[in-house]
PDB file of N, H, CA, C and O in Angstrom:
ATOM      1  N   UNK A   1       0.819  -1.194   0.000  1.00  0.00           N
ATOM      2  CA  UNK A   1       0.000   0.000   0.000  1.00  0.00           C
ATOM      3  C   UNK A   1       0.861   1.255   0.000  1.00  0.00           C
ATOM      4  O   UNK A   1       0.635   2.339  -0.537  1.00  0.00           O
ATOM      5  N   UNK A   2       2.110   0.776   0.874  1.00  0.00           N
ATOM      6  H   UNK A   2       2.294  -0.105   1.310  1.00  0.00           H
ATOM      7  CA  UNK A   2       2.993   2.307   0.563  1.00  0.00           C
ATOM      8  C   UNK A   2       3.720   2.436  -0.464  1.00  0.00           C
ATOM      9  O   UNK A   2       4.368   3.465  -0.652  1.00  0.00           O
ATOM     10  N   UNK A   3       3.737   1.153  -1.512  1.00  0.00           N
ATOM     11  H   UNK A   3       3.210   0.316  -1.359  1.00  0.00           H
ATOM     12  CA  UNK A   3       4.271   1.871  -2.938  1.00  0.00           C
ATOM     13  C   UNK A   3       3.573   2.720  -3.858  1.00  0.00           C
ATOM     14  O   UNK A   3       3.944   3.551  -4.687  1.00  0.00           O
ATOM     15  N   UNK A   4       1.844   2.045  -3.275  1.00  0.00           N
ATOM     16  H   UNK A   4       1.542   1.370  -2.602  1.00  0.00           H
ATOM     17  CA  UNK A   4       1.022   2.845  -4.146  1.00  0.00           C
ATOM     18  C   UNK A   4       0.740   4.099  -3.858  1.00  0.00           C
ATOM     19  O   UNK A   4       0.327   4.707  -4.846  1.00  0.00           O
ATOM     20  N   UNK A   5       0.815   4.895  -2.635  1.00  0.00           N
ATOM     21  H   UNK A   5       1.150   4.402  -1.833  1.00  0.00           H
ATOM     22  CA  UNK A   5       0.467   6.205  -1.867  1.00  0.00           C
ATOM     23  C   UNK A   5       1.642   6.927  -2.566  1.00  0.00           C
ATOM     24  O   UNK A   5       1.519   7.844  -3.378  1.00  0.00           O
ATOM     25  N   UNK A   6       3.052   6.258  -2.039  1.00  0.00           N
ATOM     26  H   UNK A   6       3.152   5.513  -1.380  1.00  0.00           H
ATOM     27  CA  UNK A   6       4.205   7.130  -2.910  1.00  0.00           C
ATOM     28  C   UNK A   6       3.923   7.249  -4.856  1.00  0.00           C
ATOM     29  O   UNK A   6       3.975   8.340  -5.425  1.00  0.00           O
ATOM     30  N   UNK A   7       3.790   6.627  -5.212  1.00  0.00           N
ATOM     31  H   UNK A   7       3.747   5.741  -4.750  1.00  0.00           H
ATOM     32  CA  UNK A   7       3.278   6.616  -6.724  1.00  0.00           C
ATOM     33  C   UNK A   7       1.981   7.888  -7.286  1.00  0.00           C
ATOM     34  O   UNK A   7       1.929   8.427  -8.392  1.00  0.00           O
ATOM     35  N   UNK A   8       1.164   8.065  -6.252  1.00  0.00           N
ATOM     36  H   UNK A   8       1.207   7.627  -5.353  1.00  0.00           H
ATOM     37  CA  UNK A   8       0.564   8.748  -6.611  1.00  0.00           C
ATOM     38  C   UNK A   8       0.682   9.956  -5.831  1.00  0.00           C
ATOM     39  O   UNK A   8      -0.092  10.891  -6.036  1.00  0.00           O
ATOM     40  N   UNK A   9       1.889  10.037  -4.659  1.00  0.00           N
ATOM     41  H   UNK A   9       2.518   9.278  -4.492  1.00  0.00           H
ATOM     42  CA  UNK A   9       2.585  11.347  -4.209  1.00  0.00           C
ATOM     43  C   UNK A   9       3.528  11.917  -5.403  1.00  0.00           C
ATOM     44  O   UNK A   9       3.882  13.088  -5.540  1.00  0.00           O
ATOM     45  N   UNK A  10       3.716  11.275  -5.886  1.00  0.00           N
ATOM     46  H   UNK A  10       3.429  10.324  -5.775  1.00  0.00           H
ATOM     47  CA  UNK A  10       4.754  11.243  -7.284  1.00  0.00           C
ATOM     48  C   UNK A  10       4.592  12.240  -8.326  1.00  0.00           C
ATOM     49  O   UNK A  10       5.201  13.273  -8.605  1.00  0.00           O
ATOM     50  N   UNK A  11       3.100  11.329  -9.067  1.00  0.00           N
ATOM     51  H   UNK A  11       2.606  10.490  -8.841  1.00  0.00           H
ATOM     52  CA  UNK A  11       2.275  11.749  -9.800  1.00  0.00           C
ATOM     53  C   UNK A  11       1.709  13.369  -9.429  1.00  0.00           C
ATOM     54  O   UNK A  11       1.479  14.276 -10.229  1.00  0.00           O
ATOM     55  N   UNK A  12       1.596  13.376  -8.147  1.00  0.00           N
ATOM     56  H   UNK A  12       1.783  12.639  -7.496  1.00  0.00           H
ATOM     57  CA  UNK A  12       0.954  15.078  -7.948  1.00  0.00           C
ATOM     58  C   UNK A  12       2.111  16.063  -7.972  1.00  0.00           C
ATOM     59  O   UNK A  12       1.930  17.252  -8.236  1.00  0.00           O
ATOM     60  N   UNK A  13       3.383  15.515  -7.672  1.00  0.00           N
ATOM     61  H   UNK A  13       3.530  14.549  -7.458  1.00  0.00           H
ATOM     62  CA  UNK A  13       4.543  16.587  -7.712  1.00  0.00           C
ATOM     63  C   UNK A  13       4.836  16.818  -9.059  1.00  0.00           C
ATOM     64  O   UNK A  13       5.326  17.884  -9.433  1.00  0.00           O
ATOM     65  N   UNK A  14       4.551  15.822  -9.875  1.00  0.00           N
ATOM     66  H   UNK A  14       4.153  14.956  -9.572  1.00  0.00           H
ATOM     67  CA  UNK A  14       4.721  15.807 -11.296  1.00  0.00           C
ATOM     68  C   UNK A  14       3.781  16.890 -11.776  1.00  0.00           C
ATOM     69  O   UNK A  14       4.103  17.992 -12.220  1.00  0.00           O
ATOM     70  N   UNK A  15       2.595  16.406 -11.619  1.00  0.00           N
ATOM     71  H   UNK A  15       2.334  15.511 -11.259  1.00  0.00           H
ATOM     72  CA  UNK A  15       1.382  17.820 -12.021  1.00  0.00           C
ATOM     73  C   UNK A  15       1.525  19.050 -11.363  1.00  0.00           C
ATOM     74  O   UNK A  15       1.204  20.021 -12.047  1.00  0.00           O
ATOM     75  N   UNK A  16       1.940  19.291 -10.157  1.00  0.00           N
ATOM     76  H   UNK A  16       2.201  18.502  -9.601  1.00  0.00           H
ATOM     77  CA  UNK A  16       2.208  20.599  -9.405  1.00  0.00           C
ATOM     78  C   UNK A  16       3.217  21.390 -10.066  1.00  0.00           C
ATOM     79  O   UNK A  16       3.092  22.614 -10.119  1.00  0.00           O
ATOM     80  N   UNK A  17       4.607  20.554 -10.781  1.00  0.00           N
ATOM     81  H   UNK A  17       4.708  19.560 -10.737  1.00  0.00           H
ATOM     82  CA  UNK A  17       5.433  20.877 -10.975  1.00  0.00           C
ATOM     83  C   UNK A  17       5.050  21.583 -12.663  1.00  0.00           C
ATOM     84  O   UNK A  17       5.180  22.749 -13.036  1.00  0.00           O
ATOM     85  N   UNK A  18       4.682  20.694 -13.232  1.00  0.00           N
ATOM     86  H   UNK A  18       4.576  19.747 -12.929  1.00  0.00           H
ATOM     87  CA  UNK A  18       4.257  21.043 -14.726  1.00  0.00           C
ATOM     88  C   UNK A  18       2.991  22.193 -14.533  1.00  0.00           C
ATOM     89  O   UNK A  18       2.962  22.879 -15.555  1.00  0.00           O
ATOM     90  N   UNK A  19       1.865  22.653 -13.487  1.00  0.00           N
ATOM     91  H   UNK A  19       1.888  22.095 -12.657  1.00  0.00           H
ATOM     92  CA  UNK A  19       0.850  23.302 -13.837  1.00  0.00           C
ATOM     93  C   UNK A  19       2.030  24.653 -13.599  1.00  0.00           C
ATOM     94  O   UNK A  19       2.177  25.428 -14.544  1.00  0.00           O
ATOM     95  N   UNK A  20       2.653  24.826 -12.602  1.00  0.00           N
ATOM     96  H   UNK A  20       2.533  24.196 -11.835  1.00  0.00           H
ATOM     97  CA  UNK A  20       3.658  25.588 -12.202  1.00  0.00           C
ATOM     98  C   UNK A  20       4.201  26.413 -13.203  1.00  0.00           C
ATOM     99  O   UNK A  20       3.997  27.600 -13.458  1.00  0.00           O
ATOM    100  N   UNK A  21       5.026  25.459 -13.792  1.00  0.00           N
ATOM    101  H   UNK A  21       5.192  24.495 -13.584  1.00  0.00           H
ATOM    102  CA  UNK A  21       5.885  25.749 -15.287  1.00  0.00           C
ATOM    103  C   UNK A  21       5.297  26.208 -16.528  1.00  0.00           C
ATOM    104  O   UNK A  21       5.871  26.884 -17.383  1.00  0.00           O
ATOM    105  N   UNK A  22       3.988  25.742 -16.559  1.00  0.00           N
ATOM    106  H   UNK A  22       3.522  25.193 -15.865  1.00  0.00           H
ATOM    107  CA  UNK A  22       2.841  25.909 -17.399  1.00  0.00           C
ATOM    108  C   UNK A  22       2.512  27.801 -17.346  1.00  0.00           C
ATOM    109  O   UNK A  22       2.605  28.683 -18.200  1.00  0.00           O
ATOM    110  N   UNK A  23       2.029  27.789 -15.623  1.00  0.00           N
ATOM    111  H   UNK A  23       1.953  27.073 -14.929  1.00  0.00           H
ATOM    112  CA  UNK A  23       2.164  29.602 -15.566  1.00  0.00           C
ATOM    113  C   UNK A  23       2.672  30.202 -15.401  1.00  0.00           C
ATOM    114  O   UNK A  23       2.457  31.414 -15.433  1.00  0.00           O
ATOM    115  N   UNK A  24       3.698  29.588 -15.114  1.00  0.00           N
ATOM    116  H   UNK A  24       3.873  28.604 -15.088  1.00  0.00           H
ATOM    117  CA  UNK A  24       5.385  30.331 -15.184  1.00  0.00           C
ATOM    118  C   UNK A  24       5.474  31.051 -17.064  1.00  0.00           C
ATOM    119  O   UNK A  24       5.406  32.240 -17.377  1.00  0.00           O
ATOM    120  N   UNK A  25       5.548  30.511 -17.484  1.00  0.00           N
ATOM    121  H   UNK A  25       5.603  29.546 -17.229  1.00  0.00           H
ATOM    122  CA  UNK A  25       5.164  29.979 -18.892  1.00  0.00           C
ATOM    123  C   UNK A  25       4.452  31.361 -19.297  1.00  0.00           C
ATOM    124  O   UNK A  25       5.020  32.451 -19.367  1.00  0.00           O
ATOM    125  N   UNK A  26       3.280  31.136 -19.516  1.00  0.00           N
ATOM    126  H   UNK A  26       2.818  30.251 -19.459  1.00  0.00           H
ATOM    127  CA  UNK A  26       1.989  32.290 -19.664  1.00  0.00           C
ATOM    128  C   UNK A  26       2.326  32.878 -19.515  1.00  0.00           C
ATOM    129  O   UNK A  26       2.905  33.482 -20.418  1.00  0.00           O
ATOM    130  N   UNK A  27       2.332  33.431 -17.970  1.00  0.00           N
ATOM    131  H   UNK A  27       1.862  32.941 -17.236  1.00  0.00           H
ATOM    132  CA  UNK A  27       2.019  34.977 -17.370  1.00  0.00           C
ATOM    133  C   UNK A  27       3.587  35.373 -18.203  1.00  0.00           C
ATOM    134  O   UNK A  27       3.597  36.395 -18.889  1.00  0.00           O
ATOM    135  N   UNK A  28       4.486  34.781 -18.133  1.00  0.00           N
ATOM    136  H   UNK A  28       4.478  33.951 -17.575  1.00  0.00           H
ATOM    137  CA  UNK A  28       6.283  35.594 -19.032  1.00  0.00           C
ATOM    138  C   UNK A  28       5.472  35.904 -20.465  1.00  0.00           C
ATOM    139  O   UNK A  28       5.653  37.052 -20.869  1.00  0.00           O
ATOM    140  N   UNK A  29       4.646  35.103 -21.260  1.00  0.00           N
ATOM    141  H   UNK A  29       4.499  34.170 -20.932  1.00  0.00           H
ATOM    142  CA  UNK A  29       4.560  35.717 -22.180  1.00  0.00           C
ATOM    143  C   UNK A  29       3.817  36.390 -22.733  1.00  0.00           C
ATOM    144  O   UNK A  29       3.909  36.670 -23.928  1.00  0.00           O
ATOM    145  N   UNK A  30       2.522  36.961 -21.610  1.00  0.00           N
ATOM    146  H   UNK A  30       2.447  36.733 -20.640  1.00  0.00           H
ATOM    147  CA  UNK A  30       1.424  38.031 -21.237  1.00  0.00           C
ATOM    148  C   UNK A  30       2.406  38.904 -21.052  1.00  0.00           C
ATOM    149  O   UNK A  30       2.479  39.799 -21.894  1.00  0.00           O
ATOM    150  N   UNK A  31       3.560  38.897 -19.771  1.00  0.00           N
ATOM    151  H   UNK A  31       3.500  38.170 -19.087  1.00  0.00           H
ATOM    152  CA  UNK A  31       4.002  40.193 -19.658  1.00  0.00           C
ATOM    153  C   UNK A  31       4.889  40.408 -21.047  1.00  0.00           C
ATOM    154  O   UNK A  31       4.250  41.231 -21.704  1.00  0.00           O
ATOM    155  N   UNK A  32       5.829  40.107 -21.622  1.00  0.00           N
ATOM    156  H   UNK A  32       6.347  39.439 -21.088  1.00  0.00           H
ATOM    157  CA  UNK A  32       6.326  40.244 -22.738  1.00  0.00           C
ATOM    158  C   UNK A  32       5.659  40.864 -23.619  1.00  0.00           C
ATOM    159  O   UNK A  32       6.208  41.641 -24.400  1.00  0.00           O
ATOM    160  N   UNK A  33       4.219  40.590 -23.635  1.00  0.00           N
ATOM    161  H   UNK A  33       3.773  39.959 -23.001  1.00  0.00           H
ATOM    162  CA  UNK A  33       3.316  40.880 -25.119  1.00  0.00           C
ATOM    163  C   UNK A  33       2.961  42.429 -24.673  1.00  0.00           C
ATOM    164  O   UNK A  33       2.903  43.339 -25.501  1.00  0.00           O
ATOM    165  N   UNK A  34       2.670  42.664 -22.880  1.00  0.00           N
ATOM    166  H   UNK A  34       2.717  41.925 -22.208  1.00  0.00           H
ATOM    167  CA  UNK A  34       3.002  43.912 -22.816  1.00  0.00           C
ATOM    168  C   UNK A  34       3.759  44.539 -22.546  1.00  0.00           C
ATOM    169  O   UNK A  34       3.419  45.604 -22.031  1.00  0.00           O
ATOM    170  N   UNK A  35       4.799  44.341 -22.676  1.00  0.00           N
ATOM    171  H   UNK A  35       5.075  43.476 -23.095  1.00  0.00           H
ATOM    172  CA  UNK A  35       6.278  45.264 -22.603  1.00  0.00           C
ATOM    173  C   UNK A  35       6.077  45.571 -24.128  1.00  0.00           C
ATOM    174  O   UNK A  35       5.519  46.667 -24.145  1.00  0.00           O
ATOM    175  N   UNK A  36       6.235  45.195 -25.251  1.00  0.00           N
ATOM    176  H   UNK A  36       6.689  44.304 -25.238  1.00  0.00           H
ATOM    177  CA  UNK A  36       5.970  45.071 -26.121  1.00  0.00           C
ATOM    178  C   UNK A  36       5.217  45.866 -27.107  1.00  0.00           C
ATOM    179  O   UNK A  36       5.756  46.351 -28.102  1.00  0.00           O
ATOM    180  N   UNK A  37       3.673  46.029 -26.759  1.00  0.00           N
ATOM    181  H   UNK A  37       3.235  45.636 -25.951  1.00  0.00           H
ATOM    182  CA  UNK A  37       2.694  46.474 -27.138  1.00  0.00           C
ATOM    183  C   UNK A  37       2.884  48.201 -27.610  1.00  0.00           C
ATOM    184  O   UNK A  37       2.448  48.784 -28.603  1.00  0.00           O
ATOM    185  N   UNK A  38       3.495  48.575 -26.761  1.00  0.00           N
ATOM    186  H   UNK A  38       3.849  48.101 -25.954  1.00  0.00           H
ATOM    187  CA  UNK A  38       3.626  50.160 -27.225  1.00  0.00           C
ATOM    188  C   UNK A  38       4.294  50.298 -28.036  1.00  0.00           C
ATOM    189  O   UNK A  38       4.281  51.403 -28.578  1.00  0.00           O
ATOM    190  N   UNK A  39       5.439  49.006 -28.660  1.00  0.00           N
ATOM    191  H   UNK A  39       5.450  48.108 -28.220  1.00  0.00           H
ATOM    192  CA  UNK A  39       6.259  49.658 -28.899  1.00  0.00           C
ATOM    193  C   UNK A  39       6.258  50.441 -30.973  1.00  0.00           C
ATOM    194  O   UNK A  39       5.618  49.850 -31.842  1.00  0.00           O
ATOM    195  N   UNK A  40       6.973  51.570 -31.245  1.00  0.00           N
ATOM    196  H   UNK A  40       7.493  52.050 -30.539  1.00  0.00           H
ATOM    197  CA  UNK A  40       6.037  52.054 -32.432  1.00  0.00           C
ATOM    198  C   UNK A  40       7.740  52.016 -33.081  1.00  0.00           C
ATOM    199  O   UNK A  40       8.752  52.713 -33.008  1.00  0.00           O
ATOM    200  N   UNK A  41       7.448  51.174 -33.511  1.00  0.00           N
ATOM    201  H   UNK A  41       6.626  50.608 -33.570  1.00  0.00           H
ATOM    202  CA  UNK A  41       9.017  50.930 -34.702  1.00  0.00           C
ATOM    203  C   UNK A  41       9.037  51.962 -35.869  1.00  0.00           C
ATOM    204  O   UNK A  41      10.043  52.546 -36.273  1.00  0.00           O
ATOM    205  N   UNK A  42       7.586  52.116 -36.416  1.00  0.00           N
ATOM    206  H   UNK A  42       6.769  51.642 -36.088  1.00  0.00           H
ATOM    207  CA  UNK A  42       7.476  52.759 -37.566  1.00  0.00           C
ATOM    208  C   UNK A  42       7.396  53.969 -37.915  1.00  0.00           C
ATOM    209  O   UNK A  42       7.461  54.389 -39.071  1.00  0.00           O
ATOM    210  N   UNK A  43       7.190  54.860 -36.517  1.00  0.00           N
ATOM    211  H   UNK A  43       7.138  54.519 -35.578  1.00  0.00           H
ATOM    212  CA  UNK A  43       7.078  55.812 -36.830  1.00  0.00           C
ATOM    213  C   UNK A  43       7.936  56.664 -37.617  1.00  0.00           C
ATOM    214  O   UNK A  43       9.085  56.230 -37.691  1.00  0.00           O
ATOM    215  N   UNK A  44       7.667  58.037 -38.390  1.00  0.00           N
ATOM    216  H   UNK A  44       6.733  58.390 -38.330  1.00  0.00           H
ATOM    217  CA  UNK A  44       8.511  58.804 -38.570  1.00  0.00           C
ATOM    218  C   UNK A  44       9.811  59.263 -37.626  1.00  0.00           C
ATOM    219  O   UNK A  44       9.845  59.521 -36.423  1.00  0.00           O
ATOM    220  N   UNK A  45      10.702  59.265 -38.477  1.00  0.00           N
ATOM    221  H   UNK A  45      10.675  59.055 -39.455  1.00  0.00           H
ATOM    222  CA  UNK A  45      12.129  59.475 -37.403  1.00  0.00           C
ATOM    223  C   UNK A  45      11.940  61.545 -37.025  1.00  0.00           C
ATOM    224  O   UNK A  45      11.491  62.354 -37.836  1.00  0.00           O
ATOM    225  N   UNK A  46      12.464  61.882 -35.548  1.00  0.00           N
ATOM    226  H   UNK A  46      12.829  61.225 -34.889  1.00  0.00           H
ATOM    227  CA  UNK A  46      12.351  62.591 -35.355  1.00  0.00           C
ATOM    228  C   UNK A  46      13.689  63.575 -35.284  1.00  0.00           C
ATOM    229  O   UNK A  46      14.617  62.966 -34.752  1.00  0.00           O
ATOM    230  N   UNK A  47      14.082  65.083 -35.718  1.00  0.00           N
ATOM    231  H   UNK A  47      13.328  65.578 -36.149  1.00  0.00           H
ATOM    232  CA  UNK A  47      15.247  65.395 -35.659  1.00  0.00           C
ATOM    233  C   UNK A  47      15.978  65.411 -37.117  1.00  0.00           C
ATOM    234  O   UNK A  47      15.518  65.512 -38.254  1.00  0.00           O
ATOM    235  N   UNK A  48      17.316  65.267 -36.614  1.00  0.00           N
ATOM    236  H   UNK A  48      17.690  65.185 -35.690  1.00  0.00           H
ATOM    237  CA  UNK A  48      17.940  65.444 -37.896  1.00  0.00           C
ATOM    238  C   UNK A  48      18.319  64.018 -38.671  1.00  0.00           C
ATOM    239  O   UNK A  48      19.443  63.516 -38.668  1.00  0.00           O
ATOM    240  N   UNK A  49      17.043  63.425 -39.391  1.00  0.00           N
ATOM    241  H   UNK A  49      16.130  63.833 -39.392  1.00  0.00           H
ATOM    242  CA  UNK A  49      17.290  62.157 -39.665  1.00  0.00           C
ATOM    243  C   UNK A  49      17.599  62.282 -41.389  1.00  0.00           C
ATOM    244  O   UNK A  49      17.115  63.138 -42.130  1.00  0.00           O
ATOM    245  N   UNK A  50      18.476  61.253 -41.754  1.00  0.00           N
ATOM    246  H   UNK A  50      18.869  60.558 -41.152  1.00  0.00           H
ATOM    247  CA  UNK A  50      18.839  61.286 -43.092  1.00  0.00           C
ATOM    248  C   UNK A  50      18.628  59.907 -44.167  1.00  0.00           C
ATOM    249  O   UNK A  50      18.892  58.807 -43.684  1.00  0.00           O
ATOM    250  N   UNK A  51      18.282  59.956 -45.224  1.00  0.00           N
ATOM    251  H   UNK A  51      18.068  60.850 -45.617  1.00  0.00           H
ATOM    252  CA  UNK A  51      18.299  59.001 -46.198  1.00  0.00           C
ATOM    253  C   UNK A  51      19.715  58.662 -46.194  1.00  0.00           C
ATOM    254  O   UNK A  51      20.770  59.296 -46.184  1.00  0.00           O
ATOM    255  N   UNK A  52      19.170  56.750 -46.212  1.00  0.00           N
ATOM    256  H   UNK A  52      18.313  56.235 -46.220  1.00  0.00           H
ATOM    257  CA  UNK A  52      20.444  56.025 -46.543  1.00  0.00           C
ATOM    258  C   UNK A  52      20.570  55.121 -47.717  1.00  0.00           C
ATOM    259  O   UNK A  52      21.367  54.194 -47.853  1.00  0.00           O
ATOM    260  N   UNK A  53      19.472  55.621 -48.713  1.00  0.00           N
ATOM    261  H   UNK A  53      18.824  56.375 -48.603  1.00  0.00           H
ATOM    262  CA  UNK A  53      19.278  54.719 -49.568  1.00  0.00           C
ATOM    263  C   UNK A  53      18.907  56.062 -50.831  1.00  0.00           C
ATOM    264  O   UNK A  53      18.758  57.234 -50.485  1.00  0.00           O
ATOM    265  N   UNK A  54      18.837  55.734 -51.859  1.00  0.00           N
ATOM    266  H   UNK A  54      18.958  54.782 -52.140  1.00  0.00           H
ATOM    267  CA  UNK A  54      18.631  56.387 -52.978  1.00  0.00           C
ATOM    268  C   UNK A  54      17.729  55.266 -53.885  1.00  0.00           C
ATOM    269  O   UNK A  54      18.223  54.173 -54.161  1.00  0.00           O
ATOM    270  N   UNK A  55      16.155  55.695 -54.386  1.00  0.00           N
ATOM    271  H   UNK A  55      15.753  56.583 -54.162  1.00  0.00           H
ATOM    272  CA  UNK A  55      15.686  55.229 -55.624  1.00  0.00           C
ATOM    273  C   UNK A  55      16.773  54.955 -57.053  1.00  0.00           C
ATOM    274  O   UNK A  55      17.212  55.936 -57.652  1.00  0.00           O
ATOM    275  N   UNK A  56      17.033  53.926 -57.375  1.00  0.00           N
ATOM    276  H   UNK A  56      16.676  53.129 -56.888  1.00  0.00           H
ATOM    277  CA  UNK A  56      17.106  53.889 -58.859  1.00  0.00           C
ATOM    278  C   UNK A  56      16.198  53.944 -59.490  1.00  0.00           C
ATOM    279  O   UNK A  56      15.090  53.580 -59.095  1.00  0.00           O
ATOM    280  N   UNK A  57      16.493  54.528 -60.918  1.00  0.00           N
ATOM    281  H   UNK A  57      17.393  54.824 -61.240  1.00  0.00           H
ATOM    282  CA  UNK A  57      15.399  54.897 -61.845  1.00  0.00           C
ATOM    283  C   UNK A  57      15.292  53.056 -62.713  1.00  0.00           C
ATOM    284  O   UNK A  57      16.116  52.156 -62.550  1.00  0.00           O
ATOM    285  N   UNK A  58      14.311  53.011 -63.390  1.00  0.00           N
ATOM    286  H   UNK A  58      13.641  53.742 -63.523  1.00  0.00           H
ATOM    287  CA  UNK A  58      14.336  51.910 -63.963  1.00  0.00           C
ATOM    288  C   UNK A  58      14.988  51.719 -65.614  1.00  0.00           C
ATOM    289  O   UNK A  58      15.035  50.625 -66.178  1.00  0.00           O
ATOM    290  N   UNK A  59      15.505  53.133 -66.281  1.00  0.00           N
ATOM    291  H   UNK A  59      15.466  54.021 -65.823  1.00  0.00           H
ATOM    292  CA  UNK A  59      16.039  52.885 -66.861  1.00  0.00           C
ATOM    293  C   UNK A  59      17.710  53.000 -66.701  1.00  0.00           C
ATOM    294  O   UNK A  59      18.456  53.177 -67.665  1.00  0.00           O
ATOM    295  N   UNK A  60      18.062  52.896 -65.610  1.00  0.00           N
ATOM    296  H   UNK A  60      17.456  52.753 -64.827  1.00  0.00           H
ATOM    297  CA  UNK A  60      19.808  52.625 -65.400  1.00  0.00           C
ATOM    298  C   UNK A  60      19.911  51.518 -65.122  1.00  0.00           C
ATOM    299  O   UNK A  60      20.996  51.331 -64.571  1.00  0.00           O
ATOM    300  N   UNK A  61      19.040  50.191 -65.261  1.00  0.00           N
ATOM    301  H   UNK A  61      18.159  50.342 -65.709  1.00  0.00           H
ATOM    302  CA  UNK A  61      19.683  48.686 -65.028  1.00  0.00           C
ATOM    303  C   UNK A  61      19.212  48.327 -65.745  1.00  0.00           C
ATOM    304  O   UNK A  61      18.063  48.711 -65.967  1.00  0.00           O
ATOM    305  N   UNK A  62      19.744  47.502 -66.426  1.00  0.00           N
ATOM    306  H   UNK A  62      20.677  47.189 -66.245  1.00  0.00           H
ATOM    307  CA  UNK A  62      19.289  46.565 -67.302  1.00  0.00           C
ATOM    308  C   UNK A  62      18.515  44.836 -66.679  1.00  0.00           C
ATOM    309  O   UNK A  62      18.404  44.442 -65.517  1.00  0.00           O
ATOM    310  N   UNK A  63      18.183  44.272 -67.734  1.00  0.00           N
ATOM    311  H   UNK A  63      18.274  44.592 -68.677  1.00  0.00           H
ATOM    312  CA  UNK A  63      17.012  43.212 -66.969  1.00  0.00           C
ATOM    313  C   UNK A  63      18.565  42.168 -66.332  1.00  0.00           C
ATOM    314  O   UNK A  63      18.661  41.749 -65.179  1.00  0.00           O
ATOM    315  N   UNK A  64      19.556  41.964 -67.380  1.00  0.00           N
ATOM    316  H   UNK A  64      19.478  42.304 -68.317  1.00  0.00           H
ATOM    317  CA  UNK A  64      20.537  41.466 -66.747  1.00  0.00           C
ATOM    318  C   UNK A  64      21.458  41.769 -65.619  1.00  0.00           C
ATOM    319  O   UNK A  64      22.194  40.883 -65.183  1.00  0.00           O
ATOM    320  N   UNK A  65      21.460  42.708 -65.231  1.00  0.00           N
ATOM    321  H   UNK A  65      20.862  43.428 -65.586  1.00  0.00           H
ATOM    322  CA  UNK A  65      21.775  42.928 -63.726  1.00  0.00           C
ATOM    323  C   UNK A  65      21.157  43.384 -62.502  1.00  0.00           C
ATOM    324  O   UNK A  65      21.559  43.904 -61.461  1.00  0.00           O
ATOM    325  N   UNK A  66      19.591  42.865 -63.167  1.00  0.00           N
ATOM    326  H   UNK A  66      19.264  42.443 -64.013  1.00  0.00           H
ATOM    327  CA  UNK A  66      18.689  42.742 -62.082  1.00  0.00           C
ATOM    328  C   UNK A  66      18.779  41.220 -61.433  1.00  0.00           C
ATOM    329  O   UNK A  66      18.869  40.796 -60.281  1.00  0.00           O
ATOM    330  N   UNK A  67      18.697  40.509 -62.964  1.00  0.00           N
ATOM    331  H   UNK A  67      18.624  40.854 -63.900  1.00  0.00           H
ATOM    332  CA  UNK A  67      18.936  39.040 -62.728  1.00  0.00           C
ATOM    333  C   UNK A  67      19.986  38.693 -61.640  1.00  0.00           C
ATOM    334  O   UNK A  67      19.767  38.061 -60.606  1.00  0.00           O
ATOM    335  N   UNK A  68      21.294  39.276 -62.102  1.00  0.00           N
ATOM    336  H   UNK A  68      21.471  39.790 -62.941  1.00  0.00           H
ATOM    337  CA  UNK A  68      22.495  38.898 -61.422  1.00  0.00           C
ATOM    338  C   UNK A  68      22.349  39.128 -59.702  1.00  0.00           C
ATOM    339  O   UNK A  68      22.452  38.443 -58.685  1.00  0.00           O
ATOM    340  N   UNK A  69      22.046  40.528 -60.073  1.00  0.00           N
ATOM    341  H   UNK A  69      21.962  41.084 -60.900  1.00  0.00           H
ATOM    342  CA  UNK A  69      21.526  40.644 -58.148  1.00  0.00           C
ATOM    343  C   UNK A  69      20.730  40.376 -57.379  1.00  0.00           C
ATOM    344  O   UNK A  69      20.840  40.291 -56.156  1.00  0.00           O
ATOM    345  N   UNK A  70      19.447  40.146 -58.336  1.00  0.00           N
ATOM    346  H   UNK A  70      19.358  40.216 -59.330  1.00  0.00           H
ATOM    347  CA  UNK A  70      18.968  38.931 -57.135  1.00  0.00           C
ATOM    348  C   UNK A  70      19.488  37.666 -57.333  1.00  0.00           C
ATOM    349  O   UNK A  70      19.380  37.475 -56.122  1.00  0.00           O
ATOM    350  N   UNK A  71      19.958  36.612 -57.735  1.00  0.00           N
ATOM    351  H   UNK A  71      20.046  36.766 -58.719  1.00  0.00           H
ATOM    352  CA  UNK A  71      21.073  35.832 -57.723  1.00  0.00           C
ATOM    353  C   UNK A  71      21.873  35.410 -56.650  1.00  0.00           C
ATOM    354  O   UNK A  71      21.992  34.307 -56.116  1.00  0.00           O
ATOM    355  N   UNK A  72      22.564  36.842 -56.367  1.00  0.00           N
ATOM    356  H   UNK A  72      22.468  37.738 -56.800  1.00  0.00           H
ATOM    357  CA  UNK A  72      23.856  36.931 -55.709  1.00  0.00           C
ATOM    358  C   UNK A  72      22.997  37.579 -54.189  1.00  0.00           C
ATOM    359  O   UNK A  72      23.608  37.651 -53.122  1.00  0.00           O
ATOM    360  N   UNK A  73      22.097  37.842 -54.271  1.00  0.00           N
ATOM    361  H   UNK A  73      21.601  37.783 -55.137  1.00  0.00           H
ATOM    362  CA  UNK A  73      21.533  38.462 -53.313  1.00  0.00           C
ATOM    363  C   UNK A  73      20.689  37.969 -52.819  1.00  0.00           C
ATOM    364  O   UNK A  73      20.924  37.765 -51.628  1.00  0.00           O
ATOM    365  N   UNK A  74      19.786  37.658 -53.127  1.00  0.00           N
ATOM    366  H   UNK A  74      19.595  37.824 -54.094  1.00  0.00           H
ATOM    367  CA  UNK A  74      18.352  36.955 -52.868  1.00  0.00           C
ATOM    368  C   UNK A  74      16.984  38.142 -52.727  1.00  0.00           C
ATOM    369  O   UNK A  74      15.797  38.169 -52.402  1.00  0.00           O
ATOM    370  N   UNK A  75      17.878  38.885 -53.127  1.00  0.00           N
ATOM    371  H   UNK A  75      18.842  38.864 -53.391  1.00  0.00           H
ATOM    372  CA  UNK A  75      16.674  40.606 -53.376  1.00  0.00           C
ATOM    373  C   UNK A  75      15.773  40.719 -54.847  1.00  0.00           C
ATOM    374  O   UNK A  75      15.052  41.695 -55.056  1.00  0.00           O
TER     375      UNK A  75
END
């Protein structure tokens, strides 16, 4: 009878341990989602912000070194 009492003392540390870990679990990635939530990546930059990129026009490349660079690029 006392293998079976320990077996199912076992079994509940097992579930205590996993419901535990389970909301351990959650609530980290409730709070995460609000740490998170405000955050505004997109906005317009504020200050003295500058272009780091320049439009090409579509007639300075040709179809073959569009080819090549996405190729070599995966763009």
């Amino acid at each position: 009878m006392l293998s079976r009492f320990e077996a199912i003392w076992n079994g509940c540390k097992i579930l205590i341990v996993f419901v535990a870990c389970t909301a351990f679990f959650y609530y980290g990635i409730l709070f995460l989602m609000a740490e998170y939530q405000g955050d505004q990546r997109y906005d317009t930059p504020e200050g003295n912000a500058i272009k780091v990129f320049e439009n090409m026009s579509e007639e300075d490349i040709t179809f073959r070194e569009r080819l090549w660079h996405f190729w070599q690029r995966g763009e």
